[in-house]
N, C-alpha and C positions, 0 to 999 in steps of 0.2 A: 328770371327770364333772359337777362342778356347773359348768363353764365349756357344758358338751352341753344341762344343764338349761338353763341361761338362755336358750342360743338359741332353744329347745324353746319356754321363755317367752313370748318375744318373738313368734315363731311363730303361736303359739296364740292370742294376747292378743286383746280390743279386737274388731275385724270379723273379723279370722281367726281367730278360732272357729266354723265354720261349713262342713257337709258338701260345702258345694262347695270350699272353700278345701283339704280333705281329698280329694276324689277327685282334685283337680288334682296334688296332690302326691305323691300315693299312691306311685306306682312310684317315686318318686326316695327319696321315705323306705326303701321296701324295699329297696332297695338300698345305703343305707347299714345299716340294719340288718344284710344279707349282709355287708360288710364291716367294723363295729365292732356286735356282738351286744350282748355284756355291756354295752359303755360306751352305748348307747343305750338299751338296758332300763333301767339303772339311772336315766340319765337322765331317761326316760320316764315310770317309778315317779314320781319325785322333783318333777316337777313335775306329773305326773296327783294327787298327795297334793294341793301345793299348789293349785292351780286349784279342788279338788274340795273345800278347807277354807274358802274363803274368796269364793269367786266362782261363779256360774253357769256349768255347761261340762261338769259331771260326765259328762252323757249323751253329749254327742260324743265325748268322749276314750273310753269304749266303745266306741263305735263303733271310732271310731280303733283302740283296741286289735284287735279282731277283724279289721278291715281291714289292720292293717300284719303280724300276728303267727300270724295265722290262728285256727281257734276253740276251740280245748283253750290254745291258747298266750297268744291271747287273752282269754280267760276268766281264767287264770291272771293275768294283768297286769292284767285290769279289776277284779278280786276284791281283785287289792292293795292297789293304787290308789288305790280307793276306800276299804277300809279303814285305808288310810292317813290319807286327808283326813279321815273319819270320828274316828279318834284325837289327829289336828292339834286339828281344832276342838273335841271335847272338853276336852283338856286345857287348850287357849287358853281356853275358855270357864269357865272352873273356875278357872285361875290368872293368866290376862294380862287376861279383857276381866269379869270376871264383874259387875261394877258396871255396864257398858255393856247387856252383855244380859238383865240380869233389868230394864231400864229400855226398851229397845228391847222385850223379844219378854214384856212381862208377862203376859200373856195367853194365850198359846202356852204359856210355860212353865209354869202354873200347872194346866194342863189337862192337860199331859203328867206333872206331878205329882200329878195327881186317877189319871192310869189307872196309874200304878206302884204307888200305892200301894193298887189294887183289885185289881191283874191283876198286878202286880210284874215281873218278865223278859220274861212273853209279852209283855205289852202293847208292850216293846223291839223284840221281834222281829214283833208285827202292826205292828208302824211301817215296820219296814223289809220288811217284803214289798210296804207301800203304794207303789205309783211317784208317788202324787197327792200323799205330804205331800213340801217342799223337804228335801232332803238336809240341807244346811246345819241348819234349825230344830231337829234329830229333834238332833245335833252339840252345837246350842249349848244347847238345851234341857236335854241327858241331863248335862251340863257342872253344873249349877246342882243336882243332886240328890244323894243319897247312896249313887249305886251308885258300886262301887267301877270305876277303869279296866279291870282284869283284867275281871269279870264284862261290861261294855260292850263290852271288845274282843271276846271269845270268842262273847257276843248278836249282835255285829254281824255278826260272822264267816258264822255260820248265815242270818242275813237277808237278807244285800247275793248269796250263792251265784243265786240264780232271777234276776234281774234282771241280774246280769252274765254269766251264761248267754245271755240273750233279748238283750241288746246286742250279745255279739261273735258271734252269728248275725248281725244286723242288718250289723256292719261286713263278714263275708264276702260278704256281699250286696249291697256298698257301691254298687256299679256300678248298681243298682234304686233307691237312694233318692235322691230330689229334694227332698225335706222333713224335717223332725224327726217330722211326725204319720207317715209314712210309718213308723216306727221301728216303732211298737206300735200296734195296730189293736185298733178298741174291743171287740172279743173276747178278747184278749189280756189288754185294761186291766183289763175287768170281772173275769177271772180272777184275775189277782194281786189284785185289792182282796176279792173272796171271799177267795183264799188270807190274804189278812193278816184277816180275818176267823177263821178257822176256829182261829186258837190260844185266843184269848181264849174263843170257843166253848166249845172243847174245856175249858178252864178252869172257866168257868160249870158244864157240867157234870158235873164232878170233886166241886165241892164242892155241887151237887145230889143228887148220889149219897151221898158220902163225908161231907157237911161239910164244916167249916173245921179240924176239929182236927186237928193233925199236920204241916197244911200251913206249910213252913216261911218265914217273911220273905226275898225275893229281894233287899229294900234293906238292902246291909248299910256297914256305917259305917267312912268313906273312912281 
């Protein structure tokens, strides 16, 4: 499995990452899928984690997923996937790199600590409906704060669902797309970025209504 990952790696890496490097190969990957399932999924997971923790590429390998796997099966591997990378960089960011990134992304992560600790969970989950902020930043950012892994993993879980939807439609489609903008059309875009609007919303007015008492702290201590 990790000897499938690496070729997968190498594969993927560098220029080939990239939708044409993916439709040209398409039928040949399917086909070894038809003949090693498991050992390629896992494969596939394994390095769609890493790619999607540490480098730009997350949105192809959606694609990817929905084109090689089809769209329920796809979805299912892109949803992982990415949850996976999502949990890499957390963790890396909190325990291997956290000196590096509150000095690299000051800024970023101080403002994604202004909205947690106003909006607490949703604000987690209006991050990840956004397609516009970097995958990575929302990762390394949530890394440097007080939410616990569990509660990160299960927000994310919820969040990364709509967007890995709309990607392995995309990759069933694969044969249509010529570009990355091709993926999501600004109808689309505008939609997900209301939808990641609409938690925090709904938030505001919770405690318009209700107030703040009762409402319990979503950052709870690691």
């Amino acid at each position: 499995m990790l000897v499938l990952a690496a070729i997968l790696l190498v594969w993927l890496s560098g220029d080939l990452l990239t939708l044409g490097e993916l439709k040209r190969r398409q039928l040949e990957l399917q086909a070894v899928i038809r003949a090693q399932p498991v050992a390629f999924t896992a494969g596939f997971l394994l390095m769609f984690g890493i790619v999607a923790a540490v480098m730009p590429g997350a949105a192809v390998l959606k694609v990817a997923a929905g084109a090689l796997f089809g769209l329920w099966g796809g979805m299912a591997v892109a949803l992982g996937g990415t949850l996976l990378g999502a949990v890499i960089g957390f963790l890396a960011s909190r325990y291997l790199m956290r000196h590096w990134v509150e000095h690299r992304f000051e800024r970023q992560a101080a403002v994604i600590n202004r909205g947690l600790e106003r909006d607490g969970i949703v604000y987690l989950l209006a991050l990840r409906f956004n397609p516009l902020i970097p995958f990575f930043l929302i990762n390394f950012a949530m890394g440097l704060t007080r939410m616990r892994a569990t509660t990160f993993t299960l927000v994310s879980l919820v969040g990364l669902l709509p967007a890995s939807f709309v990607y392995a439609i995309a990759g069933t489609e694969l044969a249509r797309i010529e570009q990355p903008s091709d993926i999501l059309s600004a109808r689309l875009i505008a939609s997900l970025v209301l939808l990641s609007v609409m938690p925090i919303a709904g938030r505001w007015l919770s405690r318009r209504l209700g107030g703040r008492r009762g409402v319990a702290d979503p950052l709870e201590q690691a």
